[in-house]
C-alpha positions in Angstrom: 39.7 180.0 -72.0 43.8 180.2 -72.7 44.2 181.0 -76.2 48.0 180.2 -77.2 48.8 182.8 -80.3 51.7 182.6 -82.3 53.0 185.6 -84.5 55.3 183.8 -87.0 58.8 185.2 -87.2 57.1 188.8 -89.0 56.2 190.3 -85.7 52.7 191.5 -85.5 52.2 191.2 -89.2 52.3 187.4 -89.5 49.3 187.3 -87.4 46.4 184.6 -89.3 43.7 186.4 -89.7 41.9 183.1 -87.5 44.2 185.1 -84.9 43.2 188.6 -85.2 39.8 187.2 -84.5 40.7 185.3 -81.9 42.3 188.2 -80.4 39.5 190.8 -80.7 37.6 188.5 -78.7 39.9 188.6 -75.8 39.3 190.2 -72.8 43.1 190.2 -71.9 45.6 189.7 -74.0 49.4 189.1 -73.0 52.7 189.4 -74.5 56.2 187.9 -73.7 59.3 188.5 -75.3 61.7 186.7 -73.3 62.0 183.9 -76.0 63.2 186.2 -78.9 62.2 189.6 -79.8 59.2 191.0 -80.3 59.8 194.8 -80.3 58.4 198.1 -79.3 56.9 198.9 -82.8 55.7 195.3 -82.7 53.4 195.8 -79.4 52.3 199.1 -80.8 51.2 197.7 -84.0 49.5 195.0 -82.0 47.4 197.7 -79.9 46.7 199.6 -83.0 45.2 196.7 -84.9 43.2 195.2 -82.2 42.3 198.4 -80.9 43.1 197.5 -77.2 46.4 197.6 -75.0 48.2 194.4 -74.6 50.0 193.7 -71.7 53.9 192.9 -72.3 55.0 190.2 -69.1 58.5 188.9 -68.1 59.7 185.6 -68.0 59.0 184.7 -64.4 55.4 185.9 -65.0 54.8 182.9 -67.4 56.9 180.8 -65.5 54.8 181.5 -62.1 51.3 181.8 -64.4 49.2 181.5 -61.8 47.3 185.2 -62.9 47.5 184.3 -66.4 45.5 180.3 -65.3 43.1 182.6 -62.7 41.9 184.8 -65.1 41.8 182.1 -68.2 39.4 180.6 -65.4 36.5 183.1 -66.3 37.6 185.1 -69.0 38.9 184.7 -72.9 42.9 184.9 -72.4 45.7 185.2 -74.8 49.4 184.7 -74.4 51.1 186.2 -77.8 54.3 184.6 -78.6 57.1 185.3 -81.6 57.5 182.3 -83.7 55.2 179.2 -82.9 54.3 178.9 -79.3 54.5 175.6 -78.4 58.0 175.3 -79.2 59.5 176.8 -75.8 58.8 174.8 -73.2 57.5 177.2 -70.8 54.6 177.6 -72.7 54.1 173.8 -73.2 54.2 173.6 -69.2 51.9 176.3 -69.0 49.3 174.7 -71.6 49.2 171.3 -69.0 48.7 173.2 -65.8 45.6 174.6 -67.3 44.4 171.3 -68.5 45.3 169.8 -64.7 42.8 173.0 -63.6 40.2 172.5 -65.9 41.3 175.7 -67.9 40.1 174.9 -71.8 43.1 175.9 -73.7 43.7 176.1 -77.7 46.2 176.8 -80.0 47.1 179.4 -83.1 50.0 177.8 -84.5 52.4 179.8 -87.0 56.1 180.0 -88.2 58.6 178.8 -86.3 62.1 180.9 -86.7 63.9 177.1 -86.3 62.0 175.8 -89.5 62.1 178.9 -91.0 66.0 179.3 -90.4 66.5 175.9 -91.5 64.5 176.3 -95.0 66.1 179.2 -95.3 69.2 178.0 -95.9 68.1 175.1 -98.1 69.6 172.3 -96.0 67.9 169.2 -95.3 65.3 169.3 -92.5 66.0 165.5 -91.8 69.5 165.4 -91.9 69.5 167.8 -88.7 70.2 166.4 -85.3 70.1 168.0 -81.9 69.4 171.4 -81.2 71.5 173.5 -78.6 71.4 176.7 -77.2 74.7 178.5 -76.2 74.5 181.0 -73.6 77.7 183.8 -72.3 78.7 181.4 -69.6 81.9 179.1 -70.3 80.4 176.0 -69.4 77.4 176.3 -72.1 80.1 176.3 -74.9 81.3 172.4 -73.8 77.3 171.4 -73.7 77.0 173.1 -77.3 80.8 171.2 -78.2 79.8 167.9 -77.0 76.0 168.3 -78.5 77.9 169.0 -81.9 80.3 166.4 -81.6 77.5 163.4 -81.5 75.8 165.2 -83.9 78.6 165.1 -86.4 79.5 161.2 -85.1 76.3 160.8 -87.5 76.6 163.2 -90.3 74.5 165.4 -89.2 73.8 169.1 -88.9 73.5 171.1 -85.3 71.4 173.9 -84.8 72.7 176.4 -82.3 70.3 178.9 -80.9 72.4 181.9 -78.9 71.3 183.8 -75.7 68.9 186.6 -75.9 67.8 188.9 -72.8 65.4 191.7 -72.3 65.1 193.1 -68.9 63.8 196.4 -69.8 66.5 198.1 -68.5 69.1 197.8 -70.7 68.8 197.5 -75.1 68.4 193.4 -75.6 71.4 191.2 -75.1 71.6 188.8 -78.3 75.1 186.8 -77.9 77.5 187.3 -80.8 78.1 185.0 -83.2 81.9 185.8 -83.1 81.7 185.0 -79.3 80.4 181.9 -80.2 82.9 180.8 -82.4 85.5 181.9 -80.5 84.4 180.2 -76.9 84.1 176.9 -79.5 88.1 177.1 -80.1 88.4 177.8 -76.7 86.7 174.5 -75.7 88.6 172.6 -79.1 91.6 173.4 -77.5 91.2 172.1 -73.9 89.1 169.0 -75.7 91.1 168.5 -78.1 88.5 165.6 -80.1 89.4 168.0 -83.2 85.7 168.9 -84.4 85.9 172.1 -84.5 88.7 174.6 -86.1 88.9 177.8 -88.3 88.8 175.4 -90.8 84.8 174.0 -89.6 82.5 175.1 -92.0 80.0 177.3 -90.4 76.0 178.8 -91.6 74.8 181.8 -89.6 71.5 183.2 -89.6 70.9 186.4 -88.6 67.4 188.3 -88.2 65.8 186.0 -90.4 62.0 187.2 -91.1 62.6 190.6 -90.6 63.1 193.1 -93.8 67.5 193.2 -93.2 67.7 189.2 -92.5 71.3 187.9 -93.3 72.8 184.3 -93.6 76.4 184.0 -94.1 78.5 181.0 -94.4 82.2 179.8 -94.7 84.9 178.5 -92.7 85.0 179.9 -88.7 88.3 181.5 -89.7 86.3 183.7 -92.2 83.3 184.2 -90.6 85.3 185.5 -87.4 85.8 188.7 -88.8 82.5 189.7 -90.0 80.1 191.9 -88.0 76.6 190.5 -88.2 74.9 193.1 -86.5 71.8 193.4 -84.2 70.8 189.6 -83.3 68.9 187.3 -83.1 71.4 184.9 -84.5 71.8 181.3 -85.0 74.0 179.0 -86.1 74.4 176.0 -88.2 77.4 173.4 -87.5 77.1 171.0 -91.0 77.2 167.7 -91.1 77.4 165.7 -94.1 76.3 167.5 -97.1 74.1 166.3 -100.0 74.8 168.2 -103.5 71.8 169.9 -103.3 72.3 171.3 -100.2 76.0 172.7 -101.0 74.4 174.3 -104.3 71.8 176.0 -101.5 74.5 177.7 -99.6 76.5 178.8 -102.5 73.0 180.1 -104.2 70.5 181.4 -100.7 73.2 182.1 -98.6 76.5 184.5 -98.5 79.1 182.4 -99.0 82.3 183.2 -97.9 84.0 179.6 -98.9 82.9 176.6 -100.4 81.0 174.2 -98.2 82.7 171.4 -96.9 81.7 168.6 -94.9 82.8 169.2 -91.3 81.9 165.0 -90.3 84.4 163.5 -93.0 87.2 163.0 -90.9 85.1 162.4 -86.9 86.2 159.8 -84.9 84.6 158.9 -81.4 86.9 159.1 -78.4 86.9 155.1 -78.2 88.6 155.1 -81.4 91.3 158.0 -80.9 91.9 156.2 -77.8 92.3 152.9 -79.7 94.6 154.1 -82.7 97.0 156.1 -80.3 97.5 153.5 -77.3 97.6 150.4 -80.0 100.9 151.7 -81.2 102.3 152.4 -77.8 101.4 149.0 -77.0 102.9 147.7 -80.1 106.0 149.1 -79.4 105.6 148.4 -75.9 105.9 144.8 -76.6 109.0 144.6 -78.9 110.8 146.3 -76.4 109.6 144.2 -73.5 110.5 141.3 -76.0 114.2 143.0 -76.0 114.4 143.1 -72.4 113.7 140.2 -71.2 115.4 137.5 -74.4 118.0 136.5 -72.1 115.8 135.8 -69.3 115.7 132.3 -67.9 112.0 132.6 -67.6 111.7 134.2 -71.2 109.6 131.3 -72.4 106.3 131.9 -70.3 107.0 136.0 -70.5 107.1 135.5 -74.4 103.8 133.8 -74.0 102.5 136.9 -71.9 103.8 139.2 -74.7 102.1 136.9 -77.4 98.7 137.2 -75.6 99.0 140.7 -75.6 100.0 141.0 -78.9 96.7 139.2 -79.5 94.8 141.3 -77.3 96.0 144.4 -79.5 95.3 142.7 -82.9 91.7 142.0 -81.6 91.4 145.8 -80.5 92.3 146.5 -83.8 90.0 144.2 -85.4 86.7 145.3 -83.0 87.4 148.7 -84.3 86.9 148.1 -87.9 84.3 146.3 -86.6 83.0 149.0 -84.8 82.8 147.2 -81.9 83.9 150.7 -79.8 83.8 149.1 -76.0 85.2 145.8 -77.2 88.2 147.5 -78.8 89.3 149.7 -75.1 88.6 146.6 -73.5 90.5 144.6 -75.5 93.7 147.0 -75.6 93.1 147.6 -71.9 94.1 143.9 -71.3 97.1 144.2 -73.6 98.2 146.7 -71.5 97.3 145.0 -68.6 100.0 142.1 -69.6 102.6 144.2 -70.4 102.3 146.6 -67.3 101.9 142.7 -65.0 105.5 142.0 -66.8 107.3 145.7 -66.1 106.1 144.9 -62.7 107.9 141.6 -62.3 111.2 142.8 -64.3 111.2 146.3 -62.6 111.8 148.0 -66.1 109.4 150.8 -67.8 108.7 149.3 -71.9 106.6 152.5 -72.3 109.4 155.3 -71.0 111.4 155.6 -73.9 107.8 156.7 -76.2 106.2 160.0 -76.5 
């Protein structure tokens, strides 16, 4: 039997008491703490109260779990996780191997830090979209960027978990917040889809369940020069905010500056494209129209310039209509006609614009 034990997010002392009992009963008992941090005290306090050693295992040890599924094959086993433990998927993966063997497996559900993070701050569970987690390496911060981007394309909030590590041979590695924020910019300003600022209103959660938990929010310009300590941390991109929710950040949390809602001014990259090559195109045109007045042939190229003219007004129109692909298609052929006639007149309509 594979007994799946959550602790909640206050270490050993969230246990159920359904778990304790559980646990008593187990003739092996494991512990990870490669999802978040379950500390030394924590695993002492465990051994204390159940009276027994438990046996703290690395990530690859879960990963591999073939000693965890060979002894749940004949004995009561445990694997004790912080937070809920079905919500990393490592331990979801591990639950179906041992229903593929035969293994009879059951769960201890208890606090998860993400719903307990969330409630904690008094925004709206519904309103949130994807979840992210950013790690140290460059490349994570454009996944967490574009994951917060579609997010806000909708109103609504993104979670961001950050990197922990604990290899035993260093003190845990929780990623700053600051680092966070700052690899953000870093991406904003290669991206350039303007989401994200020192002017993007920001919720971090630092720690929460333990006795010196601390949320703080306020615009990333603020928040980047507060130290928020020991981790873990997460944070909280808004979205669209209801009343209710900004009169929870001002009241639960530490707030820096007033909440603001980071979505009001989004636009997808279909329509930035739209707005700023529509006026190009515009202006495209009337010089075109400029160049080629005294042309014997100006008659059929006026009616090339009118059809593109056309083709703009209806990219213009599909965006109000949100009709996204429409709208690049349609300004796509307008400057498809206008390129065919620079082509045939060997003169550049677009080289005089910025």
């Amino acid at each position: 039997m594979l007994w799946f034990v959550g602790t909640g997010i206050n270490g050993y002392r969230g246990l159920s008491i359904a778990a304790l009992d559980v646990l008593k009963k187990c003739d092996k008992i494991y512990v990870e703490r490669f999802t978040s941090a379950l500390s030394d005290s924590d695993l002492q306090g465990l051994n204390s109260l159940l009276d027994k050693e438990v046996m703290p295992v690395r990530r690859w040890f879960v990963e591999d779990g073939r000693e965890i599924l060979e002894t749940a094959e004949t004995k009561q086993v445990a694997l004790v996780t912080y937070g809920d433990p079905l919500v990393a998927t490592t331990h979801s993966e591990l639950r179906s191997r041992a229903a593929r063997k035969s293994v009879m497996t059951a769960v201890l559900h208890s606090a998860s830090g993400i719903t307990s993070l969330i409630g904690e701050t008094g925004l709206h569970a519904y309103k949130f979209g994807k979840m992210v987690t950013m790690m140290s390496e460059p490349q994570s911060a454009v996944s967490v960027y574009n994951t917060i981007f579609e997010n806000l394309l909708a109103g609504n909030h993104t979670l961001i978990l950050t990197e922990y590590r604990d290899d035993d041979t260093q003190e845990p590695f929780f990623l700053n917040p600051v680092s966070v924020l700052e690899m953000l910019l870093n991406v904003e300003r290669d991206q350039k889809h303007q989401i994200f600022s020192i002017d993007t209103f920001v919720t971090i959660a630092s720690r929460i369940g333990s006795a010196d938990q601390r949320m703080i929010s306020g615009r990333v310009g603020s928040l980047l020069q507060v130290d928020f300590g020991n981790g873990p941390h997460s944070l909280i991109v808004t979205g669209s905010l209801h009343f209710t929710e900004s009169d929870a950040l001002g009241a639960l949390t530490e707030s820096i500056d007033e909440p603001s809602d980071n979505s009001q001014n989004i636009k997808r990259i279909s329509a930035q494209m739209v707005e700023k090559y529509a006026s190009k195109a515009k202006r495209a045109v009337q010089q075109m129209r400029d160049i080629v007045r005294q042309d014997t042939n100006s008659k059929v190229m006026f009616e090339i310039l009118d059809n593109a003219e056309f083709y703009i007004a209806d990219s213009e129109r599909f965006l109000r209509q949100t009709k996204f692909e429409l709208a690049v298609l349609s300004i796509g052929y307008a400057e498809g006609l206008i390129d065919a006639l620079r082509f045939q007149k060997g003169v550049n309509p677009w080289q005089t614009q910025g």
